[in-house]
N, C-alpha and C positions, 0 to 999 in steps of 0.2 A: 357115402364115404367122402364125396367133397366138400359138404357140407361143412360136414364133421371136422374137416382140416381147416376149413376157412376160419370156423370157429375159433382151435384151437390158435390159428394163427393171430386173430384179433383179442383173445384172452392176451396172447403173449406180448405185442404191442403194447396193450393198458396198462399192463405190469410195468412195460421199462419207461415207459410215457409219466408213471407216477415215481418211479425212482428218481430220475430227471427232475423231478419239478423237485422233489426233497431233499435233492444236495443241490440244485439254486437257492432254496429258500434256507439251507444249513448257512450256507458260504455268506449269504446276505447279511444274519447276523451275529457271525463271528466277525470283531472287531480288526482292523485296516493293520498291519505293523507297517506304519510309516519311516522306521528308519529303515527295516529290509527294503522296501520299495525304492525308498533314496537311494540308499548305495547301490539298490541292483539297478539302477536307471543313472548311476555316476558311473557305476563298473561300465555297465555298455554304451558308454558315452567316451567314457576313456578305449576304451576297445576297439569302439569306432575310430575317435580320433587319430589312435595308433596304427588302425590296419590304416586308415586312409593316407598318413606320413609315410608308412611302409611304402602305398601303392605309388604313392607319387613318384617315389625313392627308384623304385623299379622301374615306373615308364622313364623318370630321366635316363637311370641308368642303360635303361635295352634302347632310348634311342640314341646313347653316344653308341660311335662306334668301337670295337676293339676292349669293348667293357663286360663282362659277367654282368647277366642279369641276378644271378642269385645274390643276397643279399647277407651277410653277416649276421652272426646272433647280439651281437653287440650291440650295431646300432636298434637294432629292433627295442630291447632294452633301455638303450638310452632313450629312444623316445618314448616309451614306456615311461621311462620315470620323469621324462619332462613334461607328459601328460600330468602326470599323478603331482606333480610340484604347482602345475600352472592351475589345474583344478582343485590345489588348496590352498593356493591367494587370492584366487575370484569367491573359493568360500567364506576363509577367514576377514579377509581386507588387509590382511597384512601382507607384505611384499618382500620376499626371501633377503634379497638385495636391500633393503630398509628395515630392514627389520630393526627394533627398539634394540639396546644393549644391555646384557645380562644385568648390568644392576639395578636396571627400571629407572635409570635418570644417566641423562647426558653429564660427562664429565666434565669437571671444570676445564678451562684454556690451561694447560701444564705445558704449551708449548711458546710460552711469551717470553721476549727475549728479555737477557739480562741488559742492564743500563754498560752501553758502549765505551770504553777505556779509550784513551787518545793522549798520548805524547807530545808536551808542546814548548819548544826551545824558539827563545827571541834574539836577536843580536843589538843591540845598541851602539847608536853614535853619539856624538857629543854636541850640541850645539852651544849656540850663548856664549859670554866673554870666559875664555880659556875653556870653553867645553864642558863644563860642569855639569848643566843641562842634559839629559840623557834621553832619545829618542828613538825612537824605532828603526830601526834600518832593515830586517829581516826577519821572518815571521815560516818557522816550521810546525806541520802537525802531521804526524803518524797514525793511524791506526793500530790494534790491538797488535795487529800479525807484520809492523814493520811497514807497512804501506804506505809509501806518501801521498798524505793529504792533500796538504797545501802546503806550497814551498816557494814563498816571491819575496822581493826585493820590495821597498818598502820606500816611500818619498817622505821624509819628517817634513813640518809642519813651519819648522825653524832653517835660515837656510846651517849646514854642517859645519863646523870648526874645529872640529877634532872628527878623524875616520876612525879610530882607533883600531886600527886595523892591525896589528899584536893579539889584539883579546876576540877581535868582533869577525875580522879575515873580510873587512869591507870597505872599497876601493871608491875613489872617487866615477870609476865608469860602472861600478854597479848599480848607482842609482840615477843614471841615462834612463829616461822613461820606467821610470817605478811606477809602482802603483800610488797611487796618492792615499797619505794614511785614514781619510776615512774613508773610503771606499776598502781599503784592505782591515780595517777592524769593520765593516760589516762582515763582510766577508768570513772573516775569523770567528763575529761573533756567532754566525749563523749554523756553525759548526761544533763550535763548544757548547754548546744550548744542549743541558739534559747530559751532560756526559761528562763521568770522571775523567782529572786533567791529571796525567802525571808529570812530573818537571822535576825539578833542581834549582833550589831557591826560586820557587817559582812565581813568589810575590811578587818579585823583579818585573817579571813578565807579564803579571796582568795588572802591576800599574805603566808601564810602558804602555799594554794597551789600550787602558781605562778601559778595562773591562772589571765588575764585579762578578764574582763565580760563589756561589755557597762550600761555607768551609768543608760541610760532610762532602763535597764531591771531587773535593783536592786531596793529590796523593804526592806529598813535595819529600824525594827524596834526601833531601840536605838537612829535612829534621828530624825523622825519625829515628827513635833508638834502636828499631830491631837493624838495621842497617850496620850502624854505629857497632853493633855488641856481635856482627856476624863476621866483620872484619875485625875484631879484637881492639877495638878505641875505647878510651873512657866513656864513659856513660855523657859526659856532658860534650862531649867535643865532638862538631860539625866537619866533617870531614868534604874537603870537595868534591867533585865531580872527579877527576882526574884521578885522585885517591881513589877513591871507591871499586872505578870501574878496572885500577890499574890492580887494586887489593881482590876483588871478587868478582872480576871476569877474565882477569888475566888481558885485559885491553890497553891498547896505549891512545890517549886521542888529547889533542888540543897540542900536538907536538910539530913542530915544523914553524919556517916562518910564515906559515900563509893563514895564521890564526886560527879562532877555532870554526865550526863549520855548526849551524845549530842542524841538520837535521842528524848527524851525526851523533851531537850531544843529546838530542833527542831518542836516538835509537838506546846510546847507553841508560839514559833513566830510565826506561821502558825494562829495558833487561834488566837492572835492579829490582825495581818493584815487582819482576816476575818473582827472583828471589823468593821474597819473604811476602808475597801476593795473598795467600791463604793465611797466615798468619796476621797477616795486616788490617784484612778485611775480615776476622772474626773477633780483631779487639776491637773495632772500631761498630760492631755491631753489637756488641756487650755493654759498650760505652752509651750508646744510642738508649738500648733498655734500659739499662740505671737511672738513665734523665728522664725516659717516659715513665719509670716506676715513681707510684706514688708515696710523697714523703711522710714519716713520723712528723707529730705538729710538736715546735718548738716550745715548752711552756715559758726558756726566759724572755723569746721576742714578743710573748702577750703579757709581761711583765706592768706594762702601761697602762692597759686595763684595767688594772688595781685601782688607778688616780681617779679622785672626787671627781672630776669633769666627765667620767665616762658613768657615775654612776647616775639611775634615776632620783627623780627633786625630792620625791618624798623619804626615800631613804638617808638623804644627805640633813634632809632639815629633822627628822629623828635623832640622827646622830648628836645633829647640834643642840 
């Protein structure tokens, strides 16, 4: 009888001894799925990474005092998903935070400023026999928003003979340690550089300064007709300064005896040219296109071309 069982029992061993070796040798070659393998080896990577932020989480926690160790389902979560965020920028190479922008190209600079506006009123004195000579005596410039720029007193070049101090409001102790006027046209110039000038008869002012300014970045309110035609004037008629600002801002200035004051008269052009601002600068940019469009060719100004001197010898001595 023992025999007989020992038997039986080493039959039954060789049976499961050869079933074993047939699902290793099955498994061997059925083919690898290496994306289950990935992610089940990213799953418990991230699983790890998360119990192990959890467990951190709890030894700080249970070592402050007066704190619950249990932890929130929340943050659990959260770092769950900052797992799962930070394990697909180390995949991809892209970085949440950097990431490229929905249109697949960087947008142009749409945040560049426009070209700076600035208000600029001069005062002149008189020099030379009877004052005829006209010379700088005071020099203001505003920014867009009323801010003064620059605002000094100004030394001419010539000694003064006329202060004309009625029109210009400048005394003989105003120009007590003035700025001497070329250092104050640097100064000026270094500022008007790149930037629309607004004024009032402003030509005055930048030949006082000897300064030259390009016409497209002058905005002189004393010739405009939208100006002219918003206060109800003829079309042809230059309306002052005083006019204007008395007509359509309801202001009074250059009144009193203490003459006028330029940053004053400065402020008022400013406020003009807000006016009619938008209007002024979409004729002037209309105007701009026309001159860049290109022109129909004139056939009478190639009229010349016709003459025997333009044409080739042999055609000429045919003729003849």
């Amino acid at each position: 009888m023992m025999l007989h069982t020992m038997e039986k029992a080493r039959a039954r061993n060789k049976c499961q001894h050869k079933i074993v070796i047939t699902n290793v040798k099955r498994k061997r070659t059925e083919p690898l799925d290496t994306n289950k393998l990935v992610k089940k080896t990213k799953w418990s990577d991230i699983k790890q990474e998360s119990q192990s932020s959890v467990n951190s989480e709890n030894n700080t926690d249970a070592s402050k005092p007066g704190l619950s160790v249990s932890v929130p389902k929340v943050s659990e979560h959260t770092s769950l998903v900052t797992a799962l965020r930070d394990r697909w920028e180390v995949d991809s190479g892209f970085s949440s935070e950097a990431s490229p922008p929905a249109s697949g190209r960087s947008s142009p600079c749409l945040s560049s400023c426009s070209i700076t506006v600035v208000a600029l009123d001069c005062e002149m004195v008189g020099t030379g026999p009877g004052g005829r000579c006209s010379e700088l005596a005071r020099c203001s410039i505003l920014d867009y928003h009323g801010n003064v720029l620059y605002d000094k007193y100004v030394q001419p070049c010539q000694p003064v003979t006329d202060y004309r101090t009625p029109w210009s409001g400048i005394r003989r102790h105003h120009l007590h340690n003035a700025t001497p006027f070329v250092q104050a046209r640097e100064e000026i110039l270094s500022i008007l550089e790149g930037k629309v000038v607004v004024g009032h008869s402003i030509y005055n002012d930048f030949e006082a300064l000897d300064i030259p300014h390009p016409c497209h970045m002058v905005r002189d309110t004393g010739t405009t007709r939208l100006l002219s035609r918003l206060a109800g004037f003829p079309r042809k008629r230059c309306p002052s300064l005083k006019i204007l600002a008395n007509k359509l801002l309801n202001r009074k200035i250059q009144v009193g005896k203490r003459g006028h004051c330029s940053v004053e008269d400065a402020q008022a052009a400013l406020d003009l040219y807000k006016l009619v601002e938008g209007e002024w600068e979409q004729e002037l940019q209309n105007k701009l296109r026309d001159d860049d469009a290109p022109h129909e060719p004139s056939f009478a100004a190639s009229n010349h071309y016709m003459q025997d001197e333009y044409w080739p010898d042999d055609v000429t001595a045919d003729s003849q």
